[in-house]
Structures are given as structure tokens and as C-alpha cells.
C-alpha positions in Angstrom: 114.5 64.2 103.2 112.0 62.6 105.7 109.2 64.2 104.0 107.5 63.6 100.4 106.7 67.1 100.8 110.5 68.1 101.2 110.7 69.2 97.0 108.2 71.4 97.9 109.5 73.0 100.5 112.6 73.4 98.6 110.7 75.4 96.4 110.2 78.2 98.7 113.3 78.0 100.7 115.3 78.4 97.3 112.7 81.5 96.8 113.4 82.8 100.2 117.2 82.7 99.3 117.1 84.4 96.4 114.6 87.1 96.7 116.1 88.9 99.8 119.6 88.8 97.9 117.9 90.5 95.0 115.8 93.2 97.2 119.6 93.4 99.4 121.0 95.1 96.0 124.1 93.6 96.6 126.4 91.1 94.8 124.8 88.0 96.4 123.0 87.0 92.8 125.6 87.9 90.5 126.7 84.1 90.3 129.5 83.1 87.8 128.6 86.8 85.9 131.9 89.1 84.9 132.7 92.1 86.9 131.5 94.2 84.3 128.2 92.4 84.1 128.2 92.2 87.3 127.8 95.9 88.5 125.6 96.6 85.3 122.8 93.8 86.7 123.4 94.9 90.6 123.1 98.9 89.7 119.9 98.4 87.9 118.8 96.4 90.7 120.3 99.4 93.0 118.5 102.1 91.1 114.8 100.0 90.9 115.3 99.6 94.8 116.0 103.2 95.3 113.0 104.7 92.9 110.6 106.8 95.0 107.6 105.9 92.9 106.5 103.7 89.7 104.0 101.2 88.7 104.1 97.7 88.6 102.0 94.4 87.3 102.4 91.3 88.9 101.5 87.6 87.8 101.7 84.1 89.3 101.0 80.7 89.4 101.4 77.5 91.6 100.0 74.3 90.7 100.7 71.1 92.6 99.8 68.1 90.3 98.6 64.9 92.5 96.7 61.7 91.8 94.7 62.8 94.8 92.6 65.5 94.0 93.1 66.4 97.9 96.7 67.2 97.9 96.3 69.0 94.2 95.5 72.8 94.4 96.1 75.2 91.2 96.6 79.3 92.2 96.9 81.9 90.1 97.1 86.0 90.9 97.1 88.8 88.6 97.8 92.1 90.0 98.7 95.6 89.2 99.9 98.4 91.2 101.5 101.9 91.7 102.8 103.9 94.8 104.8 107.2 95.6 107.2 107.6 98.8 108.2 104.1 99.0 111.8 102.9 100.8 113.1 100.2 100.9 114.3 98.3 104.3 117.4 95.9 104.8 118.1 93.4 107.0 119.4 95.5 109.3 116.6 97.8 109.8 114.2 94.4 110.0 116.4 93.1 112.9 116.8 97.0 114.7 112.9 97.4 114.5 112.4 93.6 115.9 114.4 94.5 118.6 112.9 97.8 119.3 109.0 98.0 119.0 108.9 101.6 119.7 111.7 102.6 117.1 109.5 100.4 114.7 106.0 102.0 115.1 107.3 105.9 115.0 109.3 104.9 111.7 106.6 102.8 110.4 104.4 105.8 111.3 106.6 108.0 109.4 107.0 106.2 106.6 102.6 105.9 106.3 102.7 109.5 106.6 104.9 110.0 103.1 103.2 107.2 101.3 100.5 106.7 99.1 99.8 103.4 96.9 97.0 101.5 94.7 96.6 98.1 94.6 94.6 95.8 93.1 94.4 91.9 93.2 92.5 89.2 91.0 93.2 85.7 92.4 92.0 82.1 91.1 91.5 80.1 94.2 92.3 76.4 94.6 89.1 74.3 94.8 89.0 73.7 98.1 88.4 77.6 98.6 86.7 78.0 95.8 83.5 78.3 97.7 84.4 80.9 99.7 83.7 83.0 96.3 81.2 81.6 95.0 83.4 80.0 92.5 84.2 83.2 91.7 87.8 84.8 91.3 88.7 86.9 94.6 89.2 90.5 93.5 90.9 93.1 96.2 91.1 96.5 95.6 93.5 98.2 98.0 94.0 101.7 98.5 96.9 103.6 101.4 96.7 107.0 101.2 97.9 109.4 104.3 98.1 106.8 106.3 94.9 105.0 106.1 94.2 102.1 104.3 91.1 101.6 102.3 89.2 98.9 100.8 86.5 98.1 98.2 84.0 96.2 99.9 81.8 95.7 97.2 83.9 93.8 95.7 84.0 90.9 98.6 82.7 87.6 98.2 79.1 87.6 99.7 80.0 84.9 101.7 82.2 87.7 104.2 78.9 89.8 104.2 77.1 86.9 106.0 79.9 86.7 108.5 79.7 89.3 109.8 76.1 90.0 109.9 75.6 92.4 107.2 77.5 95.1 108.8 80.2 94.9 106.5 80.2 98.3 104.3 79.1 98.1 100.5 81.8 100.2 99.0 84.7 101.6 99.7 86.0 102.4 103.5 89.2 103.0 105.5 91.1 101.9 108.4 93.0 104.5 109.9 96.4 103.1 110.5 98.5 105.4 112.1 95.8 105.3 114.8 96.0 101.4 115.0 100.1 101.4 115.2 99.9 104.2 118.0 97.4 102.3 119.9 99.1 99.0 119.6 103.0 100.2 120.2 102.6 100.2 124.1 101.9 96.4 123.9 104.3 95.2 121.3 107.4 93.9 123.3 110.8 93.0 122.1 112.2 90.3 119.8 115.2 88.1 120.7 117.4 90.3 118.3 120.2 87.5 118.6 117.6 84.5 117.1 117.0 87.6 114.2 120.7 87.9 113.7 121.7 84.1 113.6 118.5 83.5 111.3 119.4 86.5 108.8 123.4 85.2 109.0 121.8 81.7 107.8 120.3 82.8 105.3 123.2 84.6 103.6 125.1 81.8 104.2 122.4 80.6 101.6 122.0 83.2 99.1 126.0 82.9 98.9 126.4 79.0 98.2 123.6 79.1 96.0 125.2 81.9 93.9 128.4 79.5 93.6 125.9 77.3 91.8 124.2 80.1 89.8 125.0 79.9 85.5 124.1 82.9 83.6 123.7 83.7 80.1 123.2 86.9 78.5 121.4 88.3 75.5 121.7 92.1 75.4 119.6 93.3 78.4 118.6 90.4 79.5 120.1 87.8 82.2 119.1 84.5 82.6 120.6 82.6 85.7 120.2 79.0 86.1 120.6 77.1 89.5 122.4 73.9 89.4 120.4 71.9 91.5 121.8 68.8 91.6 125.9 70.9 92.4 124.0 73.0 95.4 122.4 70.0 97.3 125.4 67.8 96.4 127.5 70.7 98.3 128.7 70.0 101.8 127.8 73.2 103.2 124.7 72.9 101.3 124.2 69.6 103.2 124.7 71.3 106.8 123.2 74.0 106.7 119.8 72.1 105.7 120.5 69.3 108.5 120.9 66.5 105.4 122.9 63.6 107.2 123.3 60.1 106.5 122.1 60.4 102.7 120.5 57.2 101.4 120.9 55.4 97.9 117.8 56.5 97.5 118.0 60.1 98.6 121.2 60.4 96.5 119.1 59.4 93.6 116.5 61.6 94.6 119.3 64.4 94.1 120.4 63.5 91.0 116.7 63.6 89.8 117.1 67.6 89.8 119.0 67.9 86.6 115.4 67.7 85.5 114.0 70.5 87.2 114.2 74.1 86.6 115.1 77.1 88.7 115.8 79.6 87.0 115.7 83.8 87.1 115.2 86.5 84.4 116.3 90.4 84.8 115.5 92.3 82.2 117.2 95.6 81.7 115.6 99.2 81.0 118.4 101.2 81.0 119.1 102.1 84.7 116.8 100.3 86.1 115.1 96.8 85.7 111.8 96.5 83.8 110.5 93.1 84.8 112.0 89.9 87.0 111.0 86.6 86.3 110.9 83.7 88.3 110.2 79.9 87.0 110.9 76.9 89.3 109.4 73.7 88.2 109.9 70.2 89.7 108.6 67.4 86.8 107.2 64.0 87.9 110.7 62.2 87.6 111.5 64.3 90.6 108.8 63.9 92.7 108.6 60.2 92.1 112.5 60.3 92.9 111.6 62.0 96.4 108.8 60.2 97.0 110.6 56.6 97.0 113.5 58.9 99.1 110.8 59.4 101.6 110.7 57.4 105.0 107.1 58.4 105.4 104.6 56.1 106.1 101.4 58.2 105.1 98.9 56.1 102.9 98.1 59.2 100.6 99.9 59.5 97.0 102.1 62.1 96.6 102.1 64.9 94.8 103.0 64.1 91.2 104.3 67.7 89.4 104.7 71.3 90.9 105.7 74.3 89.3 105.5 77.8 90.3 105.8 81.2 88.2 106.3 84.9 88.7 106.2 87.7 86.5 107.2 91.0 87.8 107.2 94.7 85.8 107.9 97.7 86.6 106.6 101.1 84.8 107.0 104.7 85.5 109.9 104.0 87.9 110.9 107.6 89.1 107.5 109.4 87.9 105.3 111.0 90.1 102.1 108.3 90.5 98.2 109.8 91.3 96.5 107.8 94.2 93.5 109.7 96.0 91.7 108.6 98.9 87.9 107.6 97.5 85.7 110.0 97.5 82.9 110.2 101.0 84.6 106.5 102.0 84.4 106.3 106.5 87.4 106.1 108.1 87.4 103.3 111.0 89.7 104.5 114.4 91.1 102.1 116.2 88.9 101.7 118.8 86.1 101.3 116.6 87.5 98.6 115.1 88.2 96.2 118.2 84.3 97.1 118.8 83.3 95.8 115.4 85.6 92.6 115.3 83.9 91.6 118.7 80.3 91.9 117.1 81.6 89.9 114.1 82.9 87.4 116.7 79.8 87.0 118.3 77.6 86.6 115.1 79.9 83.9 114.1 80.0 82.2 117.7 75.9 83.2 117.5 75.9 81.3 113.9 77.9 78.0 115.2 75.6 77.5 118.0 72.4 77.7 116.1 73.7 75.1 113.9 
């Protein structure tokens, strides 16, 4: 807890927890649940995971309150989606295709091949980047279709098109992927497969003792789990796996400060598979003030005062055959081509800096 910023990070590594148990399909996240409602939440989550195809809409927001408009920043993403041939990888496939680059591109490559998908992103961006916009919202529109990736370009801030000198395209174009990963595989070199495993065994050490302090209620299809904050950091193991020794008055009080935040899950049931996921952690100013006066920092700058995040997750379709086709007359970049373009961009930019 030598950090103001440490219930922030807390945030994600809580995130990071629980989202891998959920996409592991396993019983990880089934908490103080029955047996019963145990293996109907788990098998829904089994049969999403396992669906070849759907649709899906996404929304989020992050929002870090401060007294210093420097440390404050506000987020928000809408998106919406569909794809056909999609599978799903587990841990163990991550840590085999770290360890073997070659077995990764020809199964990446494989897996391009078979799948097509849409996506498209609107995203509020924090003041601080809001001028790379324009002010404007960013909006990405994303297409993968036999293996190459395409892109709306007209709908870019104008702000990329001075970048790179104009040379950007004005609608849509591709970038032929399978062409990039075959070109790139002789170069990619092993991972320490060992630092992969002991990382991925950490982190299910994780999931597990944060399940022990998971509470769910539930209301037909729905299940709401809860974590208990306060029991999870209070939790020896808790305690050594996230290096907190020598805990303080202060830091102590700083822990008991998370009875008044929220982390809490949503599964909502369709009945085989899950129609939405939602995610809600909030952290109010009692907490942060707690952490703050926990803090051995000696920074000057206030800290942040409130942060909350959000996700909303759906799913649509889930099974049903999904139409995605490549746009219509949209260039294709090759690999090559691409290095040759990124070292003209480079240049105008380097070009740009020393004019100025």
C-alpha cells in the first residue's frame, strides 16, 4: 500500500482475476453458489464459450474523480459486434503458443482463415486526448474477413490524416494478415514458458481465494455475486500473494474502508447460454481518502477522490450463422507494403518535428 494509486490498481487486478475465471468456464466463480446452481451458471458460461457465432453489444465506463483536474479523466465506449468461426483459447494454449512461436502463427493462421467478424467502436475520450479528435468521439469501424483485416478510414480523426502526410486512404482498406503473421514468424523467438506457467498458477491462486469471498444471490436467471472486500484483503493468503507485509494502523483502516465499495458481477441467463455479464466496481471517496492517508507517498498532487468502472456485456444470435463481407473495391496492403508505408509516415513525422 505504498501507493495512493494502489485502489486503483486493485481495480483491475480484481478484473484480471475474475474475467479469465469466467472465460476458463470452470468452477472458479461459482463462490458460495449450490451445486445445483452451480453447474446451471458454469454450463451456460460453457455453452456461450463454445458458440461458433453470435452478436454482441458492449458498453463501458471509467471515471476517476480528483480535485486535480490532471489526474481526473472520464472514458466511456459503446460498441457492437458480430463474428462466425470464433474459438476460444485457455490458458494452456496461451502458455504452449508463448513457448512456441511457430505453433502459434500456423494456428493463428488457421484460425484467420475460418473467421470472419464486424466490429465497431464509439469511444468518449478523456480530455487530455480529446484533441486528438477534434473533441469529437473516436469511432472505429473494424472489419476481419478471410484473413485480412479492414478499416474505415474515413472515419479517422483528421488529425491521423496530417500524420501521415495525407496518404492515409479515405475509406475503407485492408491489411492482409496472414501475410504479416507469415512474414513475421521467422523472427518471433520463444517465451520463458516457466515465468508463463508460475504467472498463470498466481493467478488462479487468485481467482480461487477471491471466490472464497464471493456472495451470491439469485432471482430466477439472474446471479448477482458480491465480493467481500474487506474478508479478501484481510485474508492471509490474500496478504502474500499481493506482497502486503507489516500492515499499518492506517493501512488496516484503509482496509476496512472497503465495506464501502462495490465489486460486484451479474450473469444473466438465456436458457443455455448467458445473455449479458455485467460488471460494476466502484471505490467512493471514504475509500480513497482512507488509502490516501494509508499512503507513504510523498507526491505534492491530491489524489484521486472517487473511481468507478462499468461494463455491460450482451450477447445475441449465439449459435446463428452471422453475414460479414469484405467491403466492396477496398485495397488490400501486403506485408511488405506496409513496413514501406510506416517508414514514409515516420519520416513525415520526424520531417514535421524538425521544421518545428
Amino acid at each position: 500500500m505504498k501507493s495512493r494509486l494502489l485502489a486503483l490498481c486493485m481495480l483491475f487486478v480484481l478484473i484480471a482475476a475474475v474475467v479469465p475465471g469466467v472465460m476458463a468456464q470452470d468452477t472458479t466463480i461459482c463462490g458460495n453458489l449450490s451445486a445445483d446452481d452451480c453447474s446451471a451458471l458454469t454450463s451456460a458460461i460453457t455453452s456461450t464459450g463454445a458458440s461458433g457465432s453470435g452478436a454482441f453489444t458492449l458498453d463501458l465506463s471509467a471515471e476517476l474523480q480528483s480535485e486535480d483536474p490532471t489526474q481526473a479523466f472520464n472514458v466511456a465506449v459503446s460498441a457492437d459486434g458480430k463474428f462466425n468461426g470464433f474459438a476460444g483459447a485457455s490458458m494452456d494454449d496461451v502458455t504452449a503458443l508463448q513457448a512456441d512461436p511457430t505453433a502459434a502463427v500456423a494456428k493463428l493462421t488457421e484460425g484467420l482463415k475460418s473467421f470472419s467478424g464486424e466490429l465497431n467502436i464509439n469511444a468518449t475520450l478523456p480530455t487530455a486526448a480529446a484533441s486528438m479528435t477534434g473533441g469529437e468521439p473516436l469511432v472505429l469501424n473494424l472489419l476481419l474477413v478471410d484473413g485480412v483485416g479492414y478499416l474505415d478510414f474515413s472515419k479517422l480523426p483528421a488529425t491521423v490524416g496530417a500524420m501521415t502526410g495525407g496518404k492515409t486512404p479515405t475509406g475503407w482498406a485492408g491489411l492482409d494478415l496472414i501475410d504479416v503473421l507469415t512474414n513475421l514468424g521467422p523472427s518471433l523467438k520463444p517465451s520463458a514458458a516457466a515465468t508463463t506457467s508460475t504467472s498463470a498458477a498466481d493467478m488462479a491462486k487468485v481467482q480461487a481465494l477471491i471466490a472464497g469471498h464471493l456472495e451470491y444471490t439469485r432471482d430466477g436467471d439472474t446471479f448477482t455475486g458480491t465480493v467481500d472486500l474487506v474478508g479478501l484483503f484481510n485474508d492471509p493468503e490474500f496478504q502474500t500473494l499481493t506482497n502486503m507485509k507489516e500492515i499499518t494502523d492506517a493501512q488496516n483502516a484503509a482496509i476496512e474502508s472497503l465495506s464501502d465499495a462495490t465489486f460486484q458481477i451479474v450473469f444473466t441467463l438465456d436458457g443455455d447460454n448467458l445473455s449479458g455479464l455485467q460488471l460494476t466496481i466502484d471505490l467512493p471517496e471514504s475509500t480513497m481518502t482512507a488509502f490516501a492517508a494509508a499512503s507513504t507517498s510523498s507526491s505534492s498532487s491530491k489524489p484521486p477522490t472517487a473511481a468507478n468502472i462499468s461494463i455491460d456485456l450482451k450477447f445475441s444470435g449465439l449459435g446463428e450463422a452471422q453475414t460479414v463481407t469484405a467491403p466492396e473495391g477496398a485495397p488490400v496492403t501486403k506485408f511488405m507494403e506496409l513496413m514501406t508505408a510506416i517508414s514514409e509516415i515516420y519520416g513525415n513525422i520526424a520531417g514535421g518535428m524538425k521544421s518545428s
